[in-house]
Biotite code that builds the C-alpha atoms (Angstrom):
import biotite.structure as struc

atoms = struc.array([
    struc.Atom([-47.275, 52.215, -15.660], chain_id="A", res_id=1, res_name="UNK", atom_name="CA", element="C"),
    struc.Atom([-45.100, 52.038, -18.408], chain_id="A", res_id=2, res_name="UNK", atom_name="CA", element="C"),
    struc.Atom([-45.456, 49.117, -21.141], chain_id="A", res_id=3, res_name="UNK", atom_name="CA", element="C"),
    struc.Atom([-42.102, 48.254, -22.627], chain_id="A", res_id=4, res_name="UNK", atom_name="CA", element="C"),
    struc.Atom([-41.760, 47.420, -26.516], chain_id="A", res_id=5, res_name="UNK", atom_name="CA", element="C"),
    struc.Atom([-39.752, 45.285, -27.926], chain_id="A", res_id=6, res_name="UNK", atom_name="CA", element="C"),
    struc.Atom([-38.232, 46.935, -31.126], chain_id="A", res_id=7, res_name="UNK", atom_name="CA", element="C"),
    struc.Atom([-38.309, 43.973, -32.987], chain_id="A", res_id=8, res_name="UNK", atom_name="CA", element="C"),
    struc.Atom([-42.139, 43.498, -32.720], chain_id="A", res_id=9, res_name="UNK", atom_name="CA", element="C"),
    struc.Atom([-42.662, 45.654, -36.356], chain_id="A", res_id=10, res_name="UNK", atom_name="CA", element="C"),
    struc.Atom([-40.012, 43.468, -38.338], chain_id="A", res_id=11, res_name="UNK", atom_name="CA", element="C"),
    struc.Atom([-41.065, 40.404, -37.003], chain_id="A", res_id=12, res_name="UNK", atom_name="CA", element="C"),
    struc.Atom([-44.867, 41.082, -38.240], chain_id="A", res_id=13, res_name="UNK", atom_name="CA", element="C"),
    struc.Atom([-43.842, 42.167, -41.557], chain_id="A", res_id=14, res_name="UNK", atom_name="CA", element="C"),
    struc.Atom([-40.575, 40.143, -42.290], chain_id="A", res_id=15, res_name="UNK", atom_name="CA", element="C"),
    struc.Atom([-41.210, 36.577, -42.617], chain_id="A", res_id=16, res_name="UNK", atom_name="CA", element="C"),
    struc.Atom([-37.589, 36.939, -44.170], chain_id="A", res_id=17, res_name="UNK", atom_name="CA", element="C"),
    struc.Atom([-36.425, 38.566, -40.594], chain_id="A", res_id=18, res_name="UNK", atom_name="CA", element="C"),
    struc.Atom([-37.611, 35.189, -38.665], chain_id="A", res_id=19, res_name="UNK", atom_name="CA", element="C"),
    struc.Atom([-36.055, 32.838, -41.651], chain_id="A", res_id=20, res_name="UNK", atom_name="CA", element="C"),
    struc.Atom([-32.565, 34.920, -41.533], chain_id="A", res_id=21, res_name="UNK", atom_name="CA", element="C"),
    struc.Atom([-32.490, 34.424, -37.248], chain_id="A", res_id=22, res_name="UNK", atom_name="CA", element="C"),
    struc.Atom([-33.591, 30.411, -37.526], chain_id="A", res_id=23, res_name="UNK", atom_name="CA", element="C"),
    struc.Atom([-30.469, 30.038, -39.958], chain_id="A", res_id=24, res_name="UNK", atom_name="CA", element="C"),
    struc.Atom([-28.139, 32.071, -37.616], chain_id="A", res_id=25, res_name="UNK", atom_name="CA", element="C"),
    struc.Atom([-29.191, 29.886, -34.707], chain_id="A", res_id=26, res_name="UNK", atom_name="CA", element="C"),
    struc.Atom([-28.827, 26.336, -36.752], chain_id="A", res_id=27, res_name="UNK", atom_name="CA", element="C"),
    struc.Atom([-25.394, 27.463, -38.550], chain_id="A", res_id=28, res_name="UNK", atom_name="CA", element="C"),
    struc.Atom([-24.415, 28.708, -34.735], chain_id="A", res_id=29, res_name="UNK", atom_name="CA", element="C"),
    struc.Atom([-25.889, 25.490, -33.097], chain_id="A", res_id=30, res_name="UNK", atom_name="CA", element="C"),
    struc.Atom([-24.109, 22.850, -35.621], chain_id="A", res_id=31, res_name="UNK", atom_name="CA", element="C"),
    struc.Atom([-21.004, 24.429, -34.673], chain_id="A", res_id=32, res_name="UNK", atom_name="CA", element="C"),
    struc.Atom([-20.894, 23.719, -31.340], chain_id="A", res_id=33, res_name="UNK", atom_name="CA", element="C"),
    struc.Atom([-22.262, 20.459, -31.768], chain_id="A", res_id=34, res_name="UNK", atom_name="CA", element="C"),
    struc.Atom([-19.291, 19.650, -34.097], chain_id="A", res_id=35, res_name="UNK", atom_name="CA", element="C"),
    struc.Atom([-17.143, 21.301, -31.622], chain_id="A", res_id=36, res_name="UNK", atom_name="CA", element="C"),
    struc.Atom([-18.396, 18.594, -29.060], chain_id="A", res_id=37, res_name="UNK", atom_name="CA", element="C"),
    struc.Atom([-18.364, 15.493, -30.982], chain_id="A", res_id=38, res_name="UNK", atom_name="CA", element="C"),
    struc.Atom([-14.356, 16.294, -31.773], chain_id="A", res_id=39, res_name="UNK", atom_name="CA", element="C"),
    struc.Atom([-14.421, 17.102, -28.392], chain_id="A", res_id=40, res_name="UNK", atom_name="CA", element="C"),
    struc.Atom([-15.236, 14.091, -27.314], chain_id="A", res_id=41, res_name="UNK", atom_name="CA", element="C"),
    struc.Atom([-12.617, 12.320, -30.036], chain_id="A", res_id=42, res_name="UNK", atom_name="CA", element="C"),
    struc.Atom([-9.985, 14.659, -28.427], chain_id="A", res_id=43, res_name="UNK", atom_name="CA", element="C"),
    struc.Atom([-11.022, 13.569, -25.236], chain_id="A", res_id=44, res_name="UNK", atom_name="CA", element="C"),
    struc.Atom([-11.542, 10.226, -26.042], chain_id="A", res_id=45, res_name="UNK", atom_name="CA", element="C"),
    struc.Atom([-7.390, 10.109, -26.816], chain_id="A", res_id=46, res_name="UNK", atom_name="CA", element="C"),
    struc.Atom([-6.697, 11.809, -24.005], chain_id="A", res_id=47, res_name="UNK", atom_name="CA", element="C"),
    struc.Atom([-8.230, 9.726, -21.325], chain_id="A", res_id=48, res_name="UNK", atom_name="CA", element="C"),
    struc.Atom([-6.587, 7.333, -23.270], chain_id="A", res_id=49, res_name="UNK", atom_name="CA", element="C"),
    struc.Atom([-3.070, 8.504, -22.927], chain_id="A", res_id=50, res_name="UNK", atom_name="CA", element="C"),
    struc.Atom([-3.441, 9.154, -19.703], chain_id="A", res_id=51, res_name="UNK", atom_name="CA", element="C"),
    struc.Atom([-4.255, 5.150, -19.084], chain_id="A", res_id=52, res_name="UNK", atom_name="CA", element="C"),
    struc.Atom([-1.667, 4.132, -20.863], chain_id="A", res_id=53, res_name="UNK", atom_name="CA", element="C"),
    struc.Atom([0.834, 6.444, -18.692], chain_id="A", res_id=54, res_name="UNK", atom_name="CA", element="C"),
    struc.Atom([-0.193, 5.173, -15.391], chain_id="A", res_id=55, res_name="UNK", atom_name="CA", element="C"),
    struc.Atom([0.428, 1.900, -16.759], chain_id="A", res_id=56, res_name="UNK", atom_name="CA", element="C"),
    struc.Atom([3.877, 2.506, -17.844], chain_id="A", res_id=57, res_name="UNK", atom_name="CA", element="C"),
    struc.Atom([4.102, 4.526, -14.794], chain_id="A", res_id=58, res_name="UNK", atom_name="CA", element="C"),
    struc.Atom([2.587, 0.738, -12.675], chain_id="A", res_id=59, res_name="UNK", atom_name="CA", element="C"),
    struc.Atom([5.024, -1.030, -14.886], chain_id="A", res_id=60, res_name="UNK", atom_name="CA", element="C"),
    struc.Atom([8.465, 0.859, -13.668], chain_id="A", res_id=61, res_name="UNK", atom_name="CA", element="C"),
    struc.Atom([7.375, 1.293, -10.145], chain_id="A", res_id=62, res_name="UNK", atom_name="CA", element="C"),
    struc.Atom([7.230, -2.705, -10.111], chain_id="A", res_id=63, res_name="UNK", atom_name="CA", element="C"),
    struc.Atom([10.223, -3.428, -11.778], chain_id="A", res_id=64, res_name="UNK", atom_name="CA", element="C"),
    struc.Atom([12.015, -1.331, -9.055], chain_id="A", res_id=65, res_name="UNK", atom_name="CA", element="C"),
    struc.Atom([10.139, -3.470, -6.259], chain_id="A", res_id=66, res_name="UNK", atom_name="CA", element="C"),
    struc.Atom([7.738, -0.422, -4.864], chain_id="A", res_id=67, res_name="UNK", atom_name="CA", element="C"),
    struc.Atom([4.899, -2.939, -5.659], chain_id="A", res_id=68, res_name="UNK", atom_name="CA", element="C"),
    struc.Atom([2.355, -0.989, -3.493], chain_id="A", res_id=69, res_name="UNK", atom_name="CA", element="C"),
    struc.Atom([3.107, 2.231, -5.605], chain_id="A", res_id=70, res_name="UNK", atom_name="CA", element="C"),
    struc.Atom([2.617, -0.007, -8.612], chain_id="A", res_id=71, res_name="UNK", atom_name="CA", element="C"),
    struc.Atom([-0.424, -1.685, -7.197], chain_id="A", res_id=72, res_name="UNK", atom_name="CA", element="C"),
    struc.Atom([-2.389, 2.343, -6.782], chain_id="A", res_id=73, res_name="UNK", atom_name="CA", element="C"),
    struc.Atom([-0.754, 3.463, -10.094], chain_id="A", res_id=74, res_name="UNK", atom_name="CA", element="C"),
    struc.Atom([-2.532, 0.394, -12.189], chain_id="A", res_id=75, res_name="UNK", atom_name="CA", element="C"),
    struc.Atom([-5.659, 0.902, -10.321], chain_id="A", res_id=76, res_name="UNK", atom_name="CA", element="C"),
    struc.Atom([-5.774, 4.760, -11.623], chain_id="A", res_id=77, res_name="UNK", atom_name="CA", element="C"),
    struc.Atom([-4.931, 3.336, -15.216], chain_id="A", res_id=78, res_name="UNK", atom_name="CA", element="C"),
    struc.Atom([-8.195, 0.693, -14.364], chain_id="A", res_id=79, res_name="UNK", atom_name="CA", element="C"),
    struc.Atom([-10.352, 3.765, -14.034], chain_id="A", res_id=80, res_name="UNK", atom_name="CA", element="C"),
    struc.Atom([-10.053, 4.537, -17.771], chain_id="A", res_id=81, res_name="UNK", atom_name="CA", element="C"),
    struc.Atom([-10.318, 1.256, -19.210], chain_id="A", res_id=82, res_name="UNK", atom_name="CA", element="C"),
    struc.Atom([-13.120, 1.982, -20.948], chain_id="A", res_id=83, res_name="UNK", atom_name="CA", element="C"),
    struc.Atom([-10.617, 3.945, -23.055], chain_id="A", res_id=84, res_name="UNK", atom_name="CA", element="C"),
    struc.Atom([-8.367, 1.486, -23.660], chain_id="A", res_id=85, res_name="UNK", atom_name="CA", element="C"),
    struc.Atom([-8.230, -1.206, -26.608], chain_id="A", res_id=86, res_name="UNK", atom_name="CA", element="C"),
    struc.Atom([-8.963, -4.976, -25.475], chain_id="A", res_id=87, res_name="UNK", atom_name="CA", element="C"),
    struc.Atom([-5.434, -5.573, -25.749], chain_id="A", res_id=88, res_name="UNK", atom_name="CA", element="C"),
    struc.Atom([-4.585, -2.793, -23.527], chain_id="A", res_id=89, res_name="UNK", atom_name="CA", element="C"),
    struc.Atom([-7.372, -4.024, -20.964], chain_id="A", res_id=90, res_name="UNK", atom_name="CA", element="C"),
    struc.Atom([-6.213, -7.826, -20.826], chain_id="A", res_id=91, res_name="UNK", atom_name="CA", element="C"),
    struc.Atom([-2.569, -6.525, -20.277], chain_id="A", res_id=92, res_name="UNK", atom_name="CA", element="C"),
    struc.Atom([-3.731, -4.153, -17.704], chain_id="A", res_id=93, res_name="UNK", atom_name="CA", element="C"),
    struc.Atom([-5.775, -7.051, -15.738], chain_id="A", res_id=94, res_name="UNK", atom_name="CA", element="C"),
    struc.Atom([-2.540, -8.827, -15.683], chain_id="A", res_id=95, res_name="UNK", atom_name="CA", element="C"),
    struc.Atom([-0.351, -6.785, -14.559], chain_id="A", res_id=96, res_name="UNK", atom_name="CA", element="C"),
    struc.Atom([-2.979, -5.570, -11.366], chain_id="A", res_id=97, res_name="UNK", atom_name="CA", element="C"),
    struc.Atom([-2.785, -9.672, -11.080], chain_id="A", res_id=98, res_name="UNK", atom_name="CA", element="C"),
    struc.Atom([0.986, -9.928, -10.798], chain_id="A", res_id=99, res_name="UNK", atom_name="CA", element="C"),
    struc.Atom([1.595, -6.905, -8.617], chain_id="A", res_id=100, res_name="UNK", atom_name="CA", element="C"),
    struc.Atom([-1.046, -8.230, -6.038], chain_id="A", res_id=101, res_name="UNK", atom_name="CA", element="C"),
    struc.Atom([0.460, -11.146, -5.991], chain_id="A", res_id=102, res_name="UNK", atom_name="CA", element="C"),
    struc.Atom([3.421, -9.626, -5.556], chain_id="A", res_id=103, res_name="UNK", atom_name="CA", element="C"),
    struc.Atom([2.235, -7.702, -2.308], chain_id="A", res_id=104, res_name="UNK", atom_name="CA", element="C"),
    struc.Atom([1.096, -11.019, -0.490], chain_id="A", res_id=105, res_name="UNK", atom_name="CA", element="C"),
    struc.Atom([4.503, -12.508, -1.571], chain_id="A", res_id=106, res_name="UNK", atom_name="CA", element="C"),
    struc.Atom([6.542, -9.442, 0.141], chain_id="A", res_id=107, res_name="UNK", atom_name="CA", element="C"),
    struc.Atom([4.176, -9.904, 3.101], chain_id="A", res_id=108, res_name="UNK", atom_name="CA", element="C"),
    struc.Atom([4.976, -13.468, 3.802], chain_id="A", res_id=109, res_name="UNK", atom_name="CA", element="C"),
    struc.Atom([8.970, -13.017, 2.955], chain_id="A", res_id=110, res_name="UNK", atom_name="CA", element="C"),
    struc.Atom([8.362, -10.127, 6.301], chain_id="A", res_id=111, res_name="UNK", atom_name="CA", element="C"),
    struc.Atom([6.652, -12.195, 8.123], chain_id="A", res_id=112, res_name="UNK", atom_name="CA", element="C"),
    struc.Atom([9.354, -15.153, 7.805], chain_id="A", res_id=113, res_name="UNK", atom_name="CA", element="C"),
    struc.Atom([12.302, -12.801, 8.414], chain_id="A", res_id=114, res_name="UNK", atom_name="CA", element="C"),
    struc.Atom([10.300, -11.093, 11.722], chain_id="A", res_id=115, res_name="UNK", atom_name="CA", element="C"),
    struc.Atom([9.664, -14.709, 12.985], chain_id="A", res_id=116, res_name="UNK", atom_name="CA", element="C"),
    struc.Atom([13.655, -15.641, 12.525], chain_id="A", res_id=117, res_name="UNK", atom_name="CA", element="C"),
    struc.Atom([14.599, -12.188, 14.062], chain_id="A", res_id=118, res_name="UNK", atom_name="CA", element="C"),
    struc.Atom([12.199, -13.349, 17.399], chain_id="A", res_id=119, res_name="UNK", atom_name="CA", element="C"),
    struc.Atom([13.329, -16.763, 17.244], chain_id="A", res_id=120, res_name="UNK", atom_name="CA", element="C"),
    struc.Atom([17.166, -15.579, 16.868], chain_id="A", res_id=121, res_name="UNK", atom_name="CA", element="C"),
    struc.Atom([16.868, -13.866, 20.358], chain_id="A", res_id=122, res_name="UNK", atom_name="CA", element="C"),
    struc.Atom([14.995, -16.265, 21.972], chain_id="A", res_id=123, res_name="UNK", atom_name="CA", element="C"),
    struc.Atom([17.957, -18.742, 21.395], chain_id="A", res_id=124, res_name="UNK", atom_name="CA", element="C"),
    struc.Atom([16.229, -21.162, 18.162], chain_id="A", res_id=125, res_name="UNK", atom_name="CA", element="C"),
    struc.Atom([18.697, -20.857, 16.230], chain_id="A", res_id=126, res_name="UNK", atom_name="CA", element="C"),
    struc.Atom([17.840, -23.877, 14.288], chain_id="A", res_id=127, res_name="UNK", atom_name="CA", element="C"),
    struc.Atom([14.250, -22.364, 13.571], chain_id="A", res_id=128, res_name="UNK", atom_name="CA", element="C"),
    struc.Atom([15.219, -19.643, 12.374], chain_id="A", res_id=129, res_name="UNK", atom_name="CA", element="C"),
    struc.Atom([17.569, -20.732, 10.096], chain_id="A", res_id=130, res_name="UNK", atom_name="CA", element="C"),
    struc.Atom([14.152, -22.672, 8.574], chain_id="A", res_id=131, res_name="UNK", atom_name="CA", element="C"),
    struc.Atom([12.535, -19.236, 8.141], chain_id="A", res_id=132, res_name="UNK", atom_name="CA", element="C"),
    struc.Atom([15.300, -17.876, 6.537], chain_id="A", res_id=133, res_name="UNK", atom_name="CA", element="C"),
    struc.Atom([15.578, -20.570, 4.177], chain_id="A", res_id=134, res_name="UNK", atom_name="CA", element="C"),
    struc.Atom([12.080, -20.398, 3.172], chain_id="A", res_id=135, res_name="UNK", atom_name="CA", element="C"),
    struc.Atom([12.442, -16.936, 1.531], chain_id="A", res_id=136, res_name="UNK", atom_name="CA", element="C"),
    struc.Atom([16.242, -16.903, 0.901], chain_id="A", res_id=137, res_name="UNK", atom_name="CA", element="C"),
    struc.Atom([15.455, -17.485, -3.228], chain_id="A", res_id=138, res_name="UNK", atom_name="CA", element="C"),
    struc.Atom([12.367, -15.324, -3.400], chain_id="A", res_id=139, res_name="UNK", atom_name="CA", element="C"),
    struc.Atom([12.177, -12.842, -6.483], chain_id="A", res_id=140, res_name="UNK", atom_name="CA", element="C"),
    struc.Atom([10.469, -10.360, -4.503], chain_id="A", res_id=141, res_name="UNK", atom_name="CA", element="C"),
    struc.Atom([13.409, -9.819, -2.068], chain_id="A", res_id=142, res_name="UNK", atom_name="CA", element="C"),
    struc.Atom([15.301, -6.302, -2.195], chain_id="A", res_id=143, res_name="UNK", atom_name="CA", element="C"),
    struc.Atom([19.054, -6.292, -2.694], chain_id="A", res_id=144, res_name="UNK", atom_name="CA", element="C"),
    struc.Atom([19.614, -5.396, 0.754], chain_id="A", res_id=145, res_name="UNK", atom_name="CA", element="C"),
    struc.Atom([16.674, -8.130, 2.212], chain_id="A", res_id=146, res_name="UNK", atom_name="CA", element="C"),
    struc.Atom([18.749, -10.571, 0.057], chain_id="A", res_id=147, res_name="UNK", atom_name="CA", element="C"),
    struc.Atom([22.474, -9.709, 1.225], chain_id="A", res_id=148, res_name="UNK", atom_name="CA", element="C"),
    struc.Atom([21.079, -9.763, 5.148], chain_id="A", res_id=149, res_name="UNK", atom_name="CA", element="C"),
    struc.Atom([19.231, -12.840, 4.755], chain_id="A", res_id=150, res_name="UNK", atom_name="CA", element="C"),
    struc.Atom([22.697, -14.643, 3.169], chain_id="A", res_id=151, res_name="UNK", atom_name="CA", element="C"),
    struc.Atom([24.602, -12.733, 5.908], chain_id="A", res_id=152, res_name="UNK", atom_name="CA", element="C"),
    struc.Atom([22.364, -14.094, 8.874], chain_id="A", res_id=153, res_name="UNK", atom_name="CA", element="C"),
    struc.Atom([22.260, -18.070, 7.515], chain_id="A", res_id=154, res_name="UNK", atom_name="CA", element="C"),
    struc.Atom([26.361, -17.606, 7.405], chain_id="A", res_id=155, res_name="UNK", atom_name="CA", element="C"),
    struc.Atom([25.938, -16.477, 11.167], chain_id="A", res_id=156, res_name="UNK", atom_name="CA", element="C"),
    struc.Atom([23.346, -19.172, 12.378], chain_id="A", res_id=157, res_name="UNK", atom_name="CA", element="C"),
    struc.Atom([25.368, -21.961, 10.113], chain_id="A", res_id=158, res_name="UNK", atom_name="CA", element="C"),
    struc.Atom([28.983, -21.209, 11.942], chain_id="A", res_id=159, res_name="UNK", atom_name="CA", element="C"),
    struc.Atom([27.076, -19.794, 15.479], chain_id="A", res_id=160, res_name="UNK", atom_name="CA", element="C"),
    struc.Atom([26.542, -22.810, 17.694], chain_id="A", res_id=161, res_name="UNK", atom_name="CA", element="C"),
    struc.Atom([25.015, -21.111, 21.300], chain_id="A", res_id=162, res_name="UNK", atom_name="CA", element="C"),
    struc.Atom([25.019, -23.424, 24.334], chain_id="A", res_id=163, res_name="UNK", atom_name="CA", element="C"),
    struc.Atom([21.053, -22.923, 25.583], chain_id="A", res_id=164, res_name="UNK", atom_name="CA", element="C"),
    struc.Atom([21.504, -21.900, 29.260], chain_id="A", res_id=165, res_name="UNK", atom_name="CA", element="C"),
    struc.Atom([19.563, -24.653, 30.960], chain_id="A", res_id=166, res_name="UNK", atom_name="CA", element="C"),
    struc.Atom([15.678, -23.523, 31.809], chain_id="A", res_id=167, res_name="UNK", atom_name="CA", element="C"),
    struc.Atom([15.999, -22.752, 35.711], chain_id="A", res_id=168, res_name="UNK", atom_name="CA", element="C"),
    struc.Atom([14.056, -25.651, 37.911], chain_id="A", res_id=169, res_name="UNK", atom_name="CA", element="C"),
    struc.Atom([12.120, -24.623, 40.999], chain_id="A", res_id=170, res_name="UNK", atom_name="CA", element="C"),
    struc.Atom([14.213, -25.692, 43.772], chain_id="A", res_id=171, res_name="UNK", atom_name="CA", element="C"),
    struc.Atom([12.941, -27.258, 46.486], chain_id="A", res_id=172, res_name="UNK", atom_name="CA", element="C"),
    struc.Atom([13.098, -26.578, 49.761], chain_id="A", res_id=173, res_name="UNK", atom_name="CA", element="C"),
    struc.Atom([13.905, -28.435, 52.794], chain_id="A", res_id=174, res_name="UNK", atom_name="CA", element="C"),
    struc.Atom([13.235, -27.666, 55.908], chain_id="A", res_id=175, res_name="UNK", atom_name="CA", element="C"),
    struc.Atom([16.279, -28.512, 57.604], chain_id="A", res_id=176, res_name="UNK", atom_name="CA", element="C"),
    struc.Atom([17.877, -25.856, 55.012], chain_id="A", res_id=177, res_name="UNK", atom_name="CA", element="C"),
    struc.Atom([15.640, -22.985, 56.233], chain_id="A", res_id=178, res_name="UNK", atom_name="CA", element="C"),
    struc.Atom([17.137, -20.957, 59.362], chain_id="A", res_id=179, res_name="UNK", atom_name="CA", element="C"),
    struc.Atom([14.702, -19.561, 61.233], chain_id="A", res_id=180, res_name="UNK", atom_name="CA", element="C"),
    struc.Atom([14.984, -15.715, 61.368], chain_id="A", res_id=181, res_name="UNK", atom_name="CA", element="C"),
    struc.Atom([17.117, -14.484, 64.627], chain_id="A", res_id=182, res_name="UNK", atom_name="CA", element="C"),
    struc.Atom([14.603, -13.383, 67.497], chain_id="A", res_id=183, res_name="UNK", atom_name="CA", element="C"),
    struc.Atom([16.142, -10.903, 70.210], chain_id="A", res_id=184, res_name="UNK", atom_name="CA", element="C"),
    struc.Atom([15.363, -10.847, 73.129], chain_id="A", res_id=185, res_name="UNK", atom_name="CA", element="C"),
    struc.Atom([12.063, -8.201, 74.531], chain_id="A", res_id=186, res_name="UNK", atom_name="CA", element="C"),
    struc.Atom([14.998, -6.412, 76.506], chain_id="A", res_id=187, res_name="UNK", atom_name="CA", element="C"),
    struc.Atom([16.862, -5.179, 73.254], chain_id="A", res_id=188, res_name="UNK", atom_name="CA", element="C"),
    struc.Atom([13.912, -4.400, 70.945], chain_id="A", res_id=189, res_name="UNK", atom_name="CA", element="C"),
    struc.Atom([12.896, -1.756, 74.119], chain_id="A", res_id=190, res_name="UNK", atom_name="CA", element="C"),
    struc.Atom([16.808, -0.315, 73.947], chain_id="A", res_id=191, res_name="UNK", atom_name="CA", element="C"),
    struc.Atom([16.518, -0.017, 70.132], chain_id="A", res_id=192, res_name="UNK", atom_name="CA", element="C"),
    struc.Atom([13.181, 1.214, 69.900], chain_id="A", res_id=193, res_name="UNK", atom_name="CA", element="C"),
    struc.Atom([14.196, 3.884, 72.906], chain_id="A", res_id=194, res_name="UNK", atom_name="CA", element="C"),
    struc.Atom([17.632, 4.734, 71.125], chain_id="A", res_id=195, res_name="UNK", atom_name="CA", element="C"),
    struc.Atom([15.833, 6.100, 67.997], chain_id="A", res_id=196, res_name="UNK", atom_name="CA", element="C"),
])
């Protein structure tokens, strides 16, 4: 069949100055994009780093409100690119993860204490629950409203004295006291059975 040529076959032999001119087009074009990269990576370098220090400030607010869960997932993004961060940054970041985690298990206690209290309040311990309450009445990690409602219920269980209705004893029976059920006679069982 048919043989294809390349068209550059001819300069190639003859040209040593042909091959010389494409090596320098290829090394000018090459360093280029190889400078290109390494700022790349500079730019990108900054970047990752901006974006750490973001979800940290982003971490930072979310806890100062009290959505310490939120804060808790935003700091753990920010931990991802760490390796971007200065020492500083990292050491700061560490603590902060520290002190919102230990702000979780705080928050779960303080809803543990005020779900026991709630039980106890309708199961007439009054005087128990006002010991759960009291436990977590001067926590920092209590919301406004968690605060007001915890004042609010001690108020109630301090001026609220209930009367425990006595715990209902088995009574015994006597048997003088049981009646023996009324037997009719065979004759009026037949009438009633017949009448139906």
């Amino acid at each position: 069949m048919f043989k294809a040529r390349l068209s550059i076959g001819p300069f190639v032999e003859k040209s040593p100055l042909f091959i010389l001119t494409l090596v320098l087009i290829l090394t000018a074009t090459l360093s280029k994009v190889t400078y290109s990269q390494e700022s790349g990576t500079d730019e990108q370098k900054q970047v990752a780093r901006q974006v750490a220090q973001k979800w940290i400030q982003v971490g930072v607010e979310q806890y100062n409100r009290g959505f310490f869960k939120l804060s808790e997932q935003s700091l753990l993004r920010a931990q991802e690119y760490q390796g971007y961060l200065t020492d500083a940054e990292r050491e700061k970041l560490n603590e902060l993860i520290e002190k919102t985690h230990i702000a979780l298990l705080e928050r779960q206690r303080i809803l543990e204490h005020i779900q026991a209290a709630d039980l106890l309040v309708q199961q007439g311990e009054l005087q128990k629950a006002k010991v759960h309450l009291e436990k977590v009445k001067d926590s920092t990690f209590l919301t406004e409203p968690e605060r007001k409602q915890i004042a609010e219920g001690l108020v109630k269980l301090e001026t609220t004295t209930v009367v425990k209705p006595p715990e209902e004893k088995p009574t015994e029976v006597k048997p003088s006291d049981v009646k023996p059920p009324e037997v009719k006679p065979p004759s009026s069982i037949v009438w009633a059975t017949i009448r139906l």
